[in-house]
C-alpha positions, 0 to 999 in steps of 0.5 A: 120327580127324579132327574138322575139320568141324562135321558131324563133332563133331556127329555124335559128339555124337549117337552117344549116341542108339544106343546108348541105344535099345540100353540101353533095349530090354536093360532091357525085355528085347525081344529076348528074346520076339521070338526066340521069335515076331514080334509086334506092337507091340500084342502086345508093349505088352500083355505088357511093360506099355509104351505103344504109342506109345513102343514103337513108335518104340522098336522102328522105331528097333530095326529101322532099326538091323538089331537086329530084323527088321520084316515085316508090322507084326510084329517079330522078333530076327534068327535069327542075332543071337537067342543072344546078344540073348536073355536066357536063352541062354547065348551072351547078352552082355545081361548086359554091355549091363545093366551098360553101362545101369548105367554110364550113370548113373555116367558122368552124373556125369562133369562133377561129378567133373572139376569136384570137385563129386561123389563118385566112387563105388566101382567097381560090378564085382558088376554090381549086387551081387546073385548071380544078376546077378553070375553073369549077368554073369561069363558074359557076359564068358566069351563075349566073352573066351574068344576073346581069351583064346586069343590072349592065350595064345598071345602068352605062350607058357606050354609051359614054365610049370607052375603058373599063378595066375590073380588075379581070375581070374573063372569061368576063361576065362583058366585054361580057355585056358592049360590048355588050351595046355599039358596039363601045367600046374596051376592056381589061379583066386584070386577073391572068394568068392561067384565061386569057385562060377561058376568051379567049375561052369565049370571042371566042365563044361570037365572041368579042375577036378581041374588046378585050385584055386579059392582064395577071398579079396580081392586088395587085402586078402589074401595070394596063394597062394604056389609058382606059376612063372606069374601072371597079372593079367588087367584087374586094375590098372586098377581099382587106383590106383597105390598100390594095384598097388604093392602088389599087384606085391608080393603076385604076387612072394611068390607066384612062385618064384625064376625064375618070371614074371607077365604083366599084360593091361589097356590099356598106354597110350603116354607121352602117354596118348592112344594106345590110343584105347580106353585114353584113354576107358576112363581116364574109365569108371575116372575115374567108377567108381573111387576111384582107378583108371585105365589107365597106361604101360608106363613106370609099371607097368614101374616099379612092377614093379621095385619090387617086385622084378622084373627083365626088364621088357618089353612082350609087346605092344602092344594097342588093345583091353585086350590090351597085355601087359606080363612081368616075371621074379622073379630066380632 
């Protein structure tokens, strides 16, 4: 992309804009009633406890946007847009807009922290800390990822591979896609406690959890379970500093057998770390929300894999959107 007109920097310095009307309306929780019925600023004002004034501009913006409909001073979710906008559907992807509305504050602190002036805080991957919100959440990157996960899947190739262990593998949407390639493999989904219950009903209703083990504990602190010929690290290493994926490398190969392999899915930047595109700003979410982590080379994980132990490592693919892989083998 080019910015060789001031138009152009000026309309990136504004893109902002949009996406806080969006942020906003998920606070509110608009898009929620309005699936249900159209209504009228008044009506809404009223039920949401805002000021007329500012809800209607809110909800005109929302509706030049095409994220409502307005027809006759009443507004109204889109039918086709109302599973995923409304709160309670289980197609909702609010939750992930929340925890974008969250990682706005974090990010007002980006000129502190580039300046060193302002502590970078932990990274706020409970989206929020409380159970309902975490498992809110973790549904919502179901819905967003089942359909890449078929991809990734399928890009690995696991037909061969008999044991899978899926680290911080969240409520299974990544166990669900391998098992469902390859009929004959097992499982262990390995993630921290208060996740383990959301990947078990998950797993329940996809009627797999008897060719799963669901194994509680803390990658950073924790041993992995061991005896598996296929790992995966799935949007792992970029919350870690290198330090810290060292010595996860380390944990995945006590956990494999002798010939077994991992594959590792996050953005696989380019040597000058300006391609993926996508990779270079989400750097900056990790710059602002982790005390250490950020989106590395194939050169720098190829090389923290070999020293862990690993030969053969090569770039699966290449990716612009969190879907760069990278495989490694544990020497037979």
């Amino acid at each position: 992309m080019s910015y060789d007109t001031p138009e152009a920097v000026l309309r990136l310095a504004r893109q902002f804009m949009e996406s806080r009307i969006l942020l906003t309306a998920a606070e509110l929780d608009l898009f929620t009633p309005l699936a249900e019925t159209a209504q009228t600023a008044e009506g809404l004002s009223g039920m949401l406890h805002c000021d007329l004034r500012a809800l209607t501009v809110l909800l005109d913006a929302l509706a030049a946007m095409g994220l409502l409909e307005k027809q006759d001073g009443a507004y109204r979710t889109p039918p086709a847009a109302a599973p995923f906008l409304s709160g309670g559907s289980p197609r909702s992807v609010i939750p992930m807009v929340l925890h974008a509305a969250h990682l706005w504050e974090s990010w007002s602190g980006l000129t502190p922290a580039v300046r060193a002036t302002g502590p970078q805080e932990a990274l706020a991957s409970d989206a929020g800390g409380r159970f309902d919100e975490l498992s809110a959440f973790i549904g919502a990157m179901h819905v967003v990822g089942l359909p890449l996960a078929e991809k990734i899947v399928a890009a690995i190739g696991p037909e061969a591979a008999e044991s899978l262990l899926d680290v911080g593998g969240a409520s299974g949407t990544y166990t669900i896609a391998f098992l469902g390639a390859a009929p004959g493999m097992t499982a262990t989904l390995f993630d921290r406690p208060e996740v383990i219950p959301m990947a078990r009903r998950r797993l329940a209703d996809a009627g797999l959890l008897g060719r799963v083990r669901l194994a509680a504990g803390n990658f950073y602190r924790d041993e992995l379970p061991a005896g598996h010929d296929l790992a995966l690290l799935s949007a792992i290493i970029h919350q870690g500093s290198p330090q810290d994926n060292r010595e996860l490398f380390r944990k995945v190969f006590r956990a494999l057998v002798p010939g077994g392999r991992v594959v590792i899915r996050d953005h696989i930047m380019d040597p000058d770390r300006t391609q993926p595109r996508d990779g270079a700003v989400f750097a900056v979410n990790m710059l602002v929300n982790t005390k250490g982590g950020s989106t590395y080379t194939f050169e720098e994980v190829r090389d923290w894999l070999e020293a862990a132990g690993f030969t053969g490592v090569r770039l699966l693919q290449k990716g612009h959107r969190m879907d760069g892989l990278v495989e490694a083998l544990k020497p037979r």
